[in-house]
C-alpha positions in Angstrom: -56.9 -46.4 37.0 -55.5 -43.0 36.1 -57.3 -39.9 37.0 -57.6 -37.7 33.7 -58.0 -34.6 35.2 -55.3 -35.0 38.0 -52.7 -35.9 35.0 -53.7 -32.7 33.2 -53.0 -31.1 36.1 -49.4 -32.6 36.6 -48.7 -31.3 32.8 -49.9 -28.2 33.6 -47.7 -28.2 36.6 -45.0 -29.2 34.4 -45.6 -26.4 31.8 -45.8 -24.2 35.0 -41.9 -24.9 36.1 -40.7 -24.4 32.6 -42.5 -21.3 32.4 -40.5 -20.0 35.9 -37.0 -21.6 34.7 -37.6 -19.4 31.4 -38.8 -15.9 33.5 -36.0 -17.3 35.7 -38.2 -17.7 39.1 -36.0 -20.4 40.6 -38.4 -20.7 43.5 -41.7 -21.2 41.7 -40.2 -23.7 39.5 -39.5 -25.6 42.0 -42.9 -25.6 43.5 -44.2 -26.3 40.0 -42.0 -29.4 39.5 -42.8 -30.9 42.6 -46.3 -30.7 42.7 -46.5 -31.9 38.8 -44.5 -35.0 40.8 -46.9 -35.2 43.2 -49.9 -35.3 40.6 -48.5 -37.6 38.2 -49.9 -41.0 38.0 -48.1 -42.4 35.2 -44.7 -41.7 36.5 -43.5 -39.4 33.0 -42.7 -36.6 36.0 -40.3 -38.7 38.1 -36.9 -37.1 37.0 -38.5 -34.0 36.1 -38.0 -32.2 39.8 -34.7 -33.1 39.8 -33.5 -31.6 36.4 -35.9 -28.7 37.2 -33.8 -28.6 40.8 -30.3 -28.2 39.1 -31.8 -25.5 36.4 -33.2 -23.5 39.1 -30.0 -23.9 41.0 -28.1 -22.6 37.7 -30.7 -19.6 38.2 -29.6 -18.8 41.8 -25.6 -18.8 41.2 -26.0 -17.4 37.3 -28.8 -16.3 36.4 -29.8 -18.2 33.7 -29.9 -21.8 32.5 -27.8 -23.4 31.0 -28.1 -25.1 27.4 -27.1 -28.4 28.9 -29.7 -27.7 31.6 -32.3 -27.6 29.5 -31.4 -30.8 27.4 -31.5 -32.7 30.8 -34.7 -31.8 30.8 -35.7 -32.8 27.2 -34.7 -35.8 28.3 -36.8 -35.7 31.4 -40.1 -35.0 29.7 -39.7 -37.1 26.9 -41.9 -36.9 23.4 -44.0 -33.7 23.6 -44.8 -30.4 23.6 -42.8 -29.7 26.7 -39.8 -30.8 25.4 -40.1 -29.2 22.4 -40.3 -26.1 24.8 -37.0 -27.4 26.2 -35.4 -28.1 22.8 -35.8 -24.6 21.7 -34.4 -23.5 24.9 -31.4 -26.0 24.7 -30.8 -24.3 21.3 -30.3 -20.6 22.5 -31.5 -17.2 20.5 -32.0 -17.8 16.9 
């Protein structure tokens, strides 16, 4: 049986790391990403530290990350608002 509240937490977790990857706080997304892992019971997070991992290490060598970064992880968070977040990303300044 899933725990609502600990699965709101793991999206909040989630909107947490995309938050840091967008102020480009390598470290705290990281954090963020693993414990939205760690919370999920459903198992939507389970390639979402990873993509989070290789955007934050984008951050550390560039600064930034990358478009194709941040489709990696659309794909990761599949239907949502949090890959809409990602989309927009992916799609660079208007």
């Amino acid at each position: 049986m899933t725990d609502g509240h600990q699965q709101r937490r793991a999206l909040t977790a989630a909107e947490q790391a995309l938050q840091a990857l967008q102020s480009g706080d390598s470290e705290r997304a990281r954090q963020a990403a693993a414990r939205a892992a760690e919370l999920d019971q459903t198992g939507i997070y389970s390639r979402f530290p990873d993509a989070v991992g290789i955007a934050a290490d984008e951050i550390d060598a560039s600064g930034a990350v990358s478009r194709s970064a941040w489709e990696r992880l659309s794909v990761t968070l599949g239907p949502g608002p949090l890959q809409a977040i990602a989309d927009l990303e992916a799609q660079g300044p208007a």
